[in-house]
C-alpha positions as CSV (number, residue, x, y, z in Angstrom):
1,X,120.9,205.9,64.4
2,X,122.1,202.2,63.8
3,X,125.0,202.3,61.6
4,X,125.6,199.6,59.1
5,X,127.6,196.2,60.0
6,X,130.7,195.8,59.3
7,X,131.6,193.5,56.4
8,X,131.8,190.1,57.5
9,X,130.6,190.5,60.9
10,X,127.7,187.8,61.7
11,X,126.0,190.4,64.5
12,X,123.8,193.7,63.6
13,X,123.4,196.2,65.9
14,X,120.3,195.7,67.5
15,X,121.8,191.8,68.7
16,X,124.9,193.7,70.0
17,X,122.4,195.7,71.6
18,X,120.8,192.8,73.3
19,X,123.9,190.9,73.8
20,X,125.3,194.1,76.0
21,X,121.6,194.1,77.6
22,X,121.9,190.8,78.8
23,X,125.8,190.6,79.6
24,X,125.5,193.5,81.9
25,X,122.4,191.8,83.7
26,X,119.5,193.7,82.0
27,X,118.3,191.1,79.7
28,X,116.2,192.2,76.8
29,X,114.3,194.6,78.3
30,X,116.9,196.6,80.2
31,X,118.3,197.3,76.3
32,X,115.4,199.4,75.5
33,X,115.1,201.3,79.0
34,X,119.0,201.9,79.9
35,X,119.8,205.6,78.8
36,X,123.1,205.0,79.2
37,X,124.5,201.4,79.1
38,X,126.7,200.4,82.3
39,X,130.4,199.0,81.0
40,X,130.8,195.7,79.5
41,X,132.4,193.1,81.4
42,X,134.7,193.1,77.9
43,X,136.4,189.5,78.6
44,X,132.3,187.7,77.8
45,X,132.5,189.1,74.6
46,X,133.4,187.5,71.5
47,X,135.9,189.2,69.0
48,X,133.0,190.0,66.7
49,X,131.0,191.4,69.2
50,X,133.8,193.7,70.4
51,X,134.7,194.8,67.3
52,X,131.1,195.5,66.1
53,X,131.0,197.8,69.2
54,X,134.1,199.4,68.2
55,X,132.6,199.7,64.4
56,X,129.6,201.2,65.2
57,X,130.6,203.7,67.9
58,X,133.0,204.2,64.9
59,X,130.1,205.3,62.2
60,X,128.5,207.3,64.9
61,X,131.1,209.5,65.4
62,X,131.6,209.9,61.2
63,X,128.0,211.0,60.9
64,X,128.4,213.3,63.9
65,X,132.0,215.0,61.7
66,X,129.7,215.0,58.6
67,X,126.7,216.6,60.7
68,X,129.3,219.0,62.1
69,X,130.2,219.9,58.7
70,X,126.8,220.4,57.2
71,X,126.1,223.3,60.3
72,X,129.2,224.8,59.4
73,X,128.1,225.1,55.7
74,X,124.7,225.9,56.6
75,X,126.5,228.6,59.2
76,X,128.5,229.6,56.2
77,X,125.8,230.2,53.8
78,X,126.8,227.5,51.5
79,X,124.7,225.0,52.4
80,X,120.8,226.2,52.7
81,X,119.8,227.1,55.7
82,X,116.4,225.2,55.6
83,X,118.3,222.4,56.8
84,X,119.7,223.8,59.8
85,X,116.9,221.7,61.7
86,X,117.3,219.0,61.1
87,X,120.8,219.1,61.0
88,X,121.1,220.6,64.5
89,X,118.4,218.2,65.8
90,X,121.0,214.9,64.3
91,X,123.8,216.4,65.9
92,X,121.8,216.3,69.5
93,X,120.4,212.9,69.2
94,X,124.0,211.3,68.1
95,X,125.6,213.1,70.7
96,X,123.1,211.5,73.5
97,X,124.0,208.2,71.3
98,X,127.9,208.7,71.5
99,X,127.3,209.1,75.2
100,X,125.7,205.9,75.7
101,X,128.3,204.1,73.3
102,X,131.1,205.1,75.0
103,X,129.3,204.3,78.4
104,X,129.7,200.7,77.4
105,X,133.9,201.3,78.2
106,X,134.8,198.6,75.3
107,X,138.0,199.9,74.3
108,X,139.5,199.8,71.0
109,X,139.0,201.9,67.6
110,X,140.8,205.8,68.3
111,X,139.9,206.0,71.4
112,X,142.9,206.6,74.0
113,X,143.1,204.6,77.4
114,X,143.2,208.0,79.0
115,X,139.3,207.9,78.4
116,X,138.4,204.8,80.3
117,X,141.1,205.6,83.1
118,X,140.2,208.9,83.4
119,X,136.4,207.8,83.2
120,X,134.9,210.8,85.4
121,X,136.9,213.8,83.2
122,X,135.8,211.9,79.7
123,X,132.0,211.4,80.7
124,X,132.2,215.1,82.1
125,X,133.2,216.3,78.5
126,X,130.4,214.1,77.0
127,X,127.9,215.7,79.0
128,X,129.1,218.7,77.9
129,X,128.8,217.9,74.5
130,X,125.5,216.2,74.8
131,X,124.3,219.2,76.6
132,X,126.1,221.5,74.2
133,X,124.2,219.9,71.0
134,X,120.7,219.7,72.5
135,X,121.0,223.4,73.1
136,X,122.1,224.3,69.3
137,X,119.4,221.7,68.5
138,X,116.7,223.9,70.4
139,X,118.4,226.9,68.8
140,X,118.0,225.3,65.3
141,X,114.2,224.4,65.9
142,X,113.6,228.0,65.7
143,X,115.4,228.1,62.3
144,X,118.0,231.2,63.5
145,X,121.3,231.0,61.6
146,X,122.9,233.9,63.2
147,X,121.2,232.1,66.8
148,X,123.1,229.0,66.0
149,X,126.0,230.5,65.3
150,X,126.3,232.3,68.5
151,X,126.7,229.4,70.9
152,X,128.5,227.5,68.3
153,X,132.1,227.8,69.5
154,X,131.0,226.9,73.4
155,X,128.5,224.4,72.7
156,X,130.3,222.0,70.6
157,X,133.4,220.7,72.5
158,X,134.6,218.0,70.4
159,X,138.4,219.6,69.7
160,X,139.0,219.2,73.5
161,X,138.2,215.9,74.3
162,X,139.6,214.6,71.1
163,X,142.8,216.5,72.0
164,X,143.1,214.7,74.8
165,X,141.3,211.2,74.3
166,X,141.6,210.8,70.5
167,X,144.3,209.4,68.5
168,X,145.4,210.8,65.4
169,X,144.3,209.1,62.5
170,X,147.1,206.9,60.4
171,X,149.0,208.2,57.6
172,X,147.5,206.7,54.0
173,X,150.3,205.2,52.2
């Protein structure tokens, strides 16, 4: 998924992409082959480039709350189950993507400082969670509701790391 830029912003994704790539020693190439980017030496990046980071690792964890929401409609029976496959298979793939994004260890947006200090527990929970969504993902291939729904509760982790490495959103005024 590449998320939209954020207003005003003069880099898209894929050039953040790029700009990480070659930062981190990769150069072009290394962007399309790294599964999971190495962290960002954060002090050779510009403001924008930070913040576009921030900003997309932001919209990829929205669509993975929306996605999250669809299964539980779909798991509900409010929402048709027909898309339960391609719902479960989004969920997996953003999940892998979250992994990577977070990988990069820009901090900023919600995420605590806990994460990046306590590196090993945080990439432990998103391998959980990666593995956790590629297995409701092979369960939704098979178009099984009640299959879904039966790993549902172990496989998607999210309340526990965001417990922990999450801060609550701002009151509205």
């Amino acid at each position: 998924m590449i998320a939209k830029t954020k207003p005003g912003l003069k880099i898209g994704a894929a050039l953040a992409v790029l700009a990480v790539a070659v930062l981190i020693g990769g150069g072009p190439l290394a962007a399309t082959q790294q599964a999971a980017p190495a962290a960002v030496d954060v002090s050779k990046l510009s403001k924008d480039e930070i913040e576009t980071l921030i900003y997309e690792r932001q919209q990829l964890m929205i669509q993975i709350d929306k996605d999250s929401e669809l299964l539980g409609e779909i798991v509900a029976g409010i929402a048709p189950a027909a898309k339960l496959k391609e719902t479960t298979a989004a969920l997996a793939r953003d999940a892998k993507e979250s992994h990577g994004a977070f990988s990069m260890k820009v901090p900023g947006g919600r995420t605590k400082p806990e994460a990046w200090s306590n590196w090993a527990d945080f990439s432990k929970r998103l391998d959980a969670f990666v593995a956790g969504a590629e297995q409701i993902a092979k369960l939704g291939e098979t178009g099984s509701v009640p299959a879904v729904n039966d790993v549902l509760g172990e496989a998607m982790t999210c309340k526990g790391c965001h417990d922990l490495y999450r801060e609550p959103k701002k009151p509205t005024t």
